[in-house]
C-alpha positions, -999 to +999 in steps of 0.1 A: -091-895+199-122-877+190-140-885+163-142-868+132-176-850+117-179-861+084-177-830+059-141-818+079-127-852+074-131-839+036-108-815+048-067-819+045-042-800+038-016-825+026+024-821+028+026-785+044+056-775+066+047-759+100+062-731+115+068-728+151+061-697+171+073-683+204+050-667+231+047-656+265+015-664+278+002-642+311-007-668+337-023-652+367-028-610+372-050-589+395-058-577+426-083-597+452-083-624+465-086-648+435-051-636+421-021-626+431-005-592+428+023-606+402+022-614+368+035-647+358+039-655+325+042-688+310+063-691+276+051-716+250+057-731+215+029-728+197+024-742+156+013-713+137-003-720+102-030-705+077-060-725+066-081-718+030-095-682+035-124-695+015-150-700+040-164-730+015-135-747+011-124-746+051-139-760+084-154-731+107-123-733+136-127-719+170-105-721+204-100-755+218-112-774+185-087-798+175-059-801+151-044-836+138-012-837+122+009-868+105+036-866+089+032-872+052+034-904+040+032-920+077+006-944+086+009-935+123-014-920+145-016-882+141-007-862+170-028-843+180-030-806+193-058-782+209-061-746+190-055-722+212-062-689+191-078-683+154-062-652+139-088-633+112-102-668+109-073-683+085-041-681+108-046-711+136-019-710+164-020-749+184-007-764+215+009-795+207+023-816+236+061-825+239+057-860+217+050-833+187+082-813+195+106-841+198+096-853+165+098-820+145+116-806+119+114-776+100+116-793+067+091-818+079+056-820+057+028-833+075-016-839+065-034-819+089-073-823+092-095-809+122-119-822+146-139-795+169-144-802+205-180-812+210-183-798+248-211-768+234-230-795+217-236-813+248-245-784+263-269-773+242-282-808+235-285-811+272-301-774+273-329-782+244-340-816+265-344-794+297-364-765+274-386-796+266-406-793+306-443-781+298-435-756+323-412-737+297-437-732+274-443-698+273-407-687+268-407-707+244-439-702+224-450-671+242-486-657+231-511-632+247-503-648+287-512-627+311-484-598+325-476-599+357-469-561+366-451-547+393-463-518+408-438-485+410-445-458+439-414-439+430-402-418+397-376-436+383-345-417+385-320-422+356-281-432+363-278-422+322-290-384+318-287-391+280-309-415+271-340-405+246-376-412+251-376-447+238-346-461+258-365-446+291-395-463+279-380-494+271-362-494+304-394-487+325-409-517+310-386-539+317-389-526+350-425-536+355-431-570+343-420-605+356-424-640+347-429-651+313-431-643+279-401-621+275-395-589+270-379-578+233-356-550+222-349-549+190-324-525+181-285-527+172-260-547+190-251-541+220-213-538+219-201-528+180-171-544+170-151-510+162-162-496+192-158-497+229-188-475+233-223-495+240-248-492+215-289-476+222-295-516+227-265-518+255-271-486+272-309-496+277-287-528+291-269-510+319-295-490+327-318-517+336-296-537+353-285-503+376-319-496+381-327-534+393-303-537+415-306-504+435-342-516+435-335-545+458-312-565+476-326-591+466-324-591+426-303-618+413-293-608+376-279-625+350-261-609+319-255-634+290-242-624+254-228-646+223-192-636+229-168-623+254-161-591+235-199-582+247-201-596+286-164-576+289-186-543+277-209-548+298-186-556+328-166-522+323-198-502+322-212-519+352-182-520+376-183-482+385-218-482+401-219-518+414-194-530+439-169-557+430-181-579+455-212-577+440-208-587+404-191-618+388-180-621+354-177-656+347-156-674+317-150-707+302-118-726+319-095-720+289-103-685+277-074-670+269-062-646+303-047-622+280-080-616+264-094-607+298-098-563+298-072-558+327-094-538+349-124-564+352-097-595+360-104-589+395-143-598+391-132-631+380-122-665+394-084-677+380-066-706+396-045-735+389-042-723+347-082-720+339-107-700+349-133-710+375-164-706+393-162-696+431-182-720+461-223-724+454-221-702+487-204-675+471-219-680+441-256-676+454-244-638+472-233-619+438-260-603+426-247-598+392-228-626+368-219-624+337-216-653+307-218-665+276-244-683+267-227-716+268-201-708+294-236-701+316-235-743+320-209-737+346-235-719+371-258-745+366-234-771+366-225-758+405-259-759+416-275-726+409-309-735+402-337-724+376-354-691+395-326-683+412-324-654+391-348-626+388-341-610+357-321-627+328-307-605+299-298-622+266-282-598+250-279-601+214-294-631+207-299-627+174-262-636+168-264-668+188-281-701+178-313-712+195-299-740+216-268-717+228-294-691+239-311-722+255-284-736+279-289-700+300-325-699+297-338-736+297-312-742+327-314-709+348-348-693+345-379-700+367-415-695+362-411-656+381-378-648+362-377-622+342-363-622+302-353-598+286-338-607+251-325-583+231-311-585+192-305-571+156-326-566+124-310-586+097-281-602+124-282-642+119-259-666+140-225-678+130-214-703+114-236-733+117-215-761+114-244-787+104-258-788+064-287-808+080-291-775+109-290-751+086-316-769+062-340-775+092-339-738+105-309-737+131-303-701+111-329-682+126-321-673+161-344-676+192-342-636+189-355-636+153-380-666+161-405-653+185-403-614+172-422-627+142-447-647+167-475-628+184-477-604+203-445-592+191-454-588+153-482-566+159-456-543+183-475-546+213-459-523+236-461-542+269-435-572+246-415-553+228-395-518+219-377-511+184-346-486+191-348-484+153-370-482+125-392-511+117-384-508+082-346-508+091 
């Protein structure tokens, strides 16, 4: 039973009825060789019930956290459930298991207090201790180091016809430098939520990582963003100029398959109910994944190694927490890799769960941190490109 972070324990709702709720759940669909051609579905019972809308008065619930319930009045242990989907963050649908069922009654009341699951923490706990290596210095506190250029022989020719002067430009620098410190966009998010469009920030995205790859077969890239919504956008505007056997999108083992965009399910790895990682051998030959920041752990966790990769995009950053943007940088980048890190004016991470994080600085992103260092303050144009207007 996992422990309970103090502030949430604070948190019951006491002698509420829940209400069950019917669903068919896809379990396997796609196309190569990682799925089959059928799609199986799986139907479930889920608990469906709506927490405090007041963001104050609630705990900050995401998939797989944990829900405890006990039936009012009861000294027994709760039983307790994973959350399998948070609906406009107040409606929590959770698995319970079949002790829950055979207990239930609709006129039941029950106490219900949460729990999350502490699997990111580790990560980025173990993330920050590897970031600690005097090697890693300069990404982390990068100042005036020298730039390692890479001389170009060829005019660049553009896959995107459209882009403006200062999307060219930003791509051609990220073309020509490797190794440490990284290289900044600032400019809007790459995938906006009420659009499936990219942004200026995720065009300059897939233009790079186009014009890297066709560069050389050779180029490892790696593609990481705060949320799925984001590495998905990315996939779809990738997948028609770079082969499917050439590009991996990679998830966390119990993302929700019917979240998954339909047409990039066959550039991932589904088997046995979760989503996983193919063989190290297979792994090593793609030559561009996509992750989250935290579901990133799971390449390093097979043995890709730091420099494996020669370019690493952290796409908005500035929505993710410093140690999330850590457990793909600390873990994956070498002392030749390049980084490019790209965020928002005014964009701060979620919810930080800690009163003690947010009071030491865990609010300000890794993004947000070394814009405001040199040489980025003073704009120097071999560190960073705004897409937008300083003053905006």
């Amino acid at each position: 039973m996992p422990s309970l972070n103090q502030k949430w324990s604070e948190f019951q709702m006491e002698k509420i009825t829940l209400k069950l709720q019917e669903a068919a759940i896809i379990k396997k669909s796609g196309r190569n060789k990682y799925f089959s051609k059928s799609h199986e579905k799986d139907d479930k019972t889920f608990v469906e019930f709506e927490i405090d809308s007041c963001r104050e008065r609630r705990p900050f619930l995401l998939s797989r956290d944990f829900a405890l319930a006990r039936p009012s009045g009861q000294q027994t242990e709760p039983y307790q459930g994973v959350i399998y989907r948070v609906v406009r963050s107040t409606i929590v649908l959770v698995e319970f298991g079949k002790d829950f069922y055979l207990q239930h009654h609709p006129t039941r009341k029950y106490d219900v207090r949460f729990s999350f699951n502490r699997v990111c923490l580790k990560r980025a706990h173990q993330a920050i201790e590897a970031a600690s290596d005097p090697s890693f210095k300069n990404f982390l506190f990068p100042g005036f180091a020298h730039r390692k250029s890479i001389p170009t022989s060829t005019p660049l020719h553009f896959f995107n016809h459209k882009l403006d002067v200062c999307q060219t430009s930003a791509v051609q620098e990220i073309l020509s430098f490797q190794g440490s410190a990284p290289y900044v966009v600032k400019g809007p998010l790459c995938s906006q939520k009420d659009s499936q469009q990219l942004s200026r920030t995720g065009l300059v995205v897939q233009e790079a990582v186009l014009q890297i790859y066709h560069r050389s077969s050779k180029h490892r890239i790696l593609i990481c963003a705060p949320i799925n919504r984001t590495c998905d956008a990315l996939t779809q505007s990738l997948k028609n100029d770079i082969p499917e056997s050439d590009m991996f999108r990679a998830n966390a083992a119990f993302r929700e398959i019917d979240g998954v965009p339909i047409d990039i399910l066959t550039s991932c790895v589904y088997k046995k109910d979760c989503f996983g990682c193919p063989s190290i051998q297979e792994l090593r030959k793609f030559r561009v994944i996509l992750s989250t920041f935290v579901s990133s752990f799971r390449l390093h966790n097979e043995g890709i190694v730091a420099g494996h990769f020669s370019h690493i995009f952290l796409v908005d950053a500035s929505s993710a927490t410093e140690p999330e943007t850590m457990v793909a940088l600390a873990n994956l980048a070498g002392e030749n890799t390049a980084v490019i890190v790209t965020g928002a004016s005014r964009n701060h991470p979620g919810w930080v769960r800690s009163d003690i994080a947010r009071e030491k600085g865990l609010m300000t992103s890794y993004f947000e941190r070394i814009r405001d260092s040199q040489p980025y303050r003073s704009l120097h144009p071999k560190f960073i490109k705004q897409l937008v207007d300083p003053e905006s």
